[in-house]
TIVO-2410 file (N, C-alpha, C; in nm, 3 decimals):
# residues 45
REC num residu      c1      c2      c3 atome chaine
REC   1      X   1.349   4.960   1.510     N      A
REC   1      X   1.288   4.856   1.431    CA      A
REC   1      X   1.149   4.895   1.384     C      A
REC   2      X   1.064   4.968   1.454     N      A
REC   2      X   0.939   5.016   1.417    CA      A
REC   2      X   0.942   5.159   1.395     C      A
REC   3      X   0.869   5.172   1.277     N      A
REC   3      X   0.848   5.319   1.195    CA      A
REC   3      X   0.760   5.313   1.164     C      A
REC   4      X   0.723   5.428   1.207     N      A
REC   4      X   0.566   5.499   1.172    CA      A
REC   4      X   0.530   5.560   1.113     C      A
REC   5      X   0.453   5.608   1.002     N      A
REC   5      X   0.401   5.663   0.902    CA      A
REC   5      X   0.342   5.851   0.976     C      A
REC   6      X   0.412   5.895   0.933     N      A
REC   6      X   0.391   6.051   0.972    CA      A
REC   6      X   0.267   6.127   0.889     C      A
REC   7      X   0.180   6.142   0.954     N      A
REC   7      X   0.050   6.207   0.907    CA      A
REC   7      X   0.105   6.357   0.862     C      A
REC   8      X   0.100   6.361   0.760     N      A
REC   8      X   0.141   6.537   0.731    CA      A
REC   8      X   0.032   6.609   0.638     C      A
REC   9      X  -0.095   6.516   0.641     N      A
REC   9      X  -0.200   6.572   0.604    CA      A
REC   9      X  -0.197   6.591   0.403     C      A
REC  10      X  -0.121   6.519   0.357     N      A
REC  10      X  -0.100   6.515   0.230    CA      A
REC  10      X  -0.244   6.429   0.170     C      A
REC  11      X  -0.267   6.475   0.084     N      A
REC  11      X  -0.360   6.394   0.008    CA      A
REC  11      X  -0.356   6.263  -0.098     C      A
REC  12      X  -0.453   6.206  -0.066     N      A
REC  12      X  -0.448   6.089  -0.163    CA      A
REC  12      X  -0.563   6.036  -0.239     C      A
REC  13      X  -0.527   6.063  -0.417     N      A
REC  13      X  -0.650   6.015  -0.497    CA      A
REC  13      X  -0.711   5.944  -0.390     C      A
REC  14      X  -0.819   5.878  -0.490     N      A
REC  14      X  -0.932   5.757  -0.468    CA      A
REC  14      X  -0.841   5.630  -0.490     C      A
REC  15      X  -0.798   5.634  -0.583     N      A
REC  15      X  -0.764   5.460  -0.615    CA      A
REC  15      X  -0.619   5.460  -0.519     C      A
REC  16      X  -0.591   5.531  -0.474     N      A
REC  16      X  -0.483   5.476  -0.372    CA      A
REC  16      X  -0.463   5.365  -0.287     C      A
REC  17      X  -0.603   5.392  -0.221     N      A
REC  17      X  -0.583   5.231  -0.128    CA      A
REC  17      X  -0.682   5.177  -0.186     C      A
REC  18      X  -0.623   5.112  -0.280     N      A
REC  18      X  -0.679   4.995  -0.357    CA      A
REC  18      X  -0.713   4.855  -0.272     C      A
REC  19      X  -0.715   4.710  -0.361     N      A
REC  19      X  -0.781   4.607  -0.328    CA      A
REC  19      X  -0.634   4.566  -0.247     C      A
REC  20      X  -0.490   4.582  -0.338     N      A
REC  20      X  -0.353   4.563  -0.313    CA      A
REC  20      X  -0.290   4.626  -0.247     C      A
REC  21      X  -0.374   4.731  -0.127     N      A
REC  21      X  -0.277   4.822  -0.095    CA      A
REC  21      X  -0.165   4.772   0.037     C      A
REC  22      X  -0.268   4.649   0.100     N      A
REC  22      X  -0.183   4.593   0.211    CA      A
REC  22      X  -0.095   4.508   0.137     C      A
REC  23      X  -0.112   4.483   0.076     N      A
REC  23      X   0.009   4.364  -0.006    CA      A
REC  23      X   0.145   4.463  -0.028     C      A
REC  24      X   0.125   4.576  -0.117     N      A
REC  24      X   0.209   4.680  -0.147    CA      A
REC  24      X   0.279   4.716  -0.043     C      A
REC  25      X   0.244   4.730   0.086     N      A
REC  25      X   0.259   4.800   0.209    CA      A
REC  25      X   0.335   4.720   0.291     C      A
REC  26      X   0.285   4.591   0.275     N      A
REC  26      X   0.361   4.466   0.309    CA      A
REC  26      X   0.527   4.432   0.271     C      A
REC  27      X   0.483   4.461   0.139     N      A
REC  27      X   0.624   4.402   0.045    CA      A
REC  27      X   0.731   4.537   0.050     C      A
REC  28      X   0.698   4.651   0.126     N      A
REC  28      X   0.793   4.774   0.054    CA      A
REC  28      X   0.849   4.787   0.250     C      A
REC  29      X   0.767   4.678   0.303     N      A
REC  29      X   0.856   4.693   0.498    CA      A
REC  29      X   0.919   4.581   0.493     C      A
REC  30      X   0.918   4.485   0.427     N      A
REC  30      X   1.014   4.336   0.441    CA      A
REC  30      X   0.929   4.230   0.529     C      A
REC  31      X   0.843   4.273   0.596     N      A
REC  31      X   0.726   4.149   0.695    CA      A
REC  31      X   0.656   4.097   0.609     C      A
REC  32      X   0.648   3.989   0.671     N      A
REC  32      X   0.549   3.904   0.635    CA      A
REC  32      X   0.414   3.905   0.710     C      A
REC  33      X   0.289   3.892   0.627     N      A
REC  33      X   0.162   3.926   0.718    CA      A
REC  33      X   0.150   3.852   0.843     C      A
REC  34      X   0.241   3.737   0.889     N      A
REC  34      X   0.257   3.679   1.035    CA      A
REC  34      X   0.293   3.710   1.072     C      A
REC  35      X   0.401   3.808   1.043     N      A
REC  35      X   0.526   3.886   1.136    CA      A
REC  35      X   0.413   4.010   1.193     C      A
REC  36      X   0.301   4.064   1.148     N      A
REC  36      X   0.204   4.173   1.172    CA      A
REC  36      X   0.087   4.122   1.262     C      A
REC  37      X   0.056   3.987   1.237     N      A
REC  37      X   0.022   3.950   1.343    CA      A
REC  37      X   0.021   3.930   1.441     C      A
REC  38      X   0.169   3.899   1.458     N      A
REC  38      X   0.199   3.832   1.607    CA      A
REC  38      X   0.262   4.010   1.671     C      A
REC  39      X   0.304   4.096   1.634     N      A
REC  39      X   0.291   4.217   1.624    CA      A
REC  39      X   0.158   4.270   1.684     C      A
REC  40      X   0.054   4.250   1.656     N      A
REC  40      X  -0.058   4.313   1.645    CA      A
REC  40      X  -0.149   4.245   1.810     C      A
REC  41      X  -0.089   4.109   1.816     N      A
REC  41      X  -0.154   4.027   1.934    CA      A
REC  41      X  -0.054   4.088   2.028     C      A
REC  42      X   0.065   4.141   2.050     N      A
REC  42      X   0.121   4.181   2.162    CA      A
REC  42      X   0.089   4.288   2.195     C      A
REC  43      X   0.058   4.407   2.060     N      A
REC  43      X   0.012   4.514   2.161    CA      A
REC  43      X  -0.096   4.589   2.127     C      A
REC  44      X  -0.212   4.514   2.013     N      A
REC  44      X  -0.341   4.587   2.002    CA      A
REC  44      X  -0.423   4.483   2.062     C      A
REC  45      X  -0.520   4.455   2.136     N      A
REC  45      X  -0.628   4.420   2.204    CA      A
REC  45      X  -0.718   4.431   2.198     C      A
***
């Protein structure tokens, strides 16, 4: 159920992470920003 973004050291312009980039990031995993929350309260601290 959880996938992680693999650092392979690729580069990224400037305007990449834009103002929209969590929205984008949001909409292309299927969660909703509550579903990342309650996510985020179980196991970051």
């Amino acid at each position: 159920m959880i996938k992680f973004i693999q650092n392979i050291g690729e580069y990224f312009s400037s305007n990449y992470f834009d103002e929209d980039f969590t929205s984008k990031v949001l909409s292309k995993t299927g969660y909703a920003a509550e579903d990342i929350k309650e996510f985020n309260k179980k196991y970051l601290h």
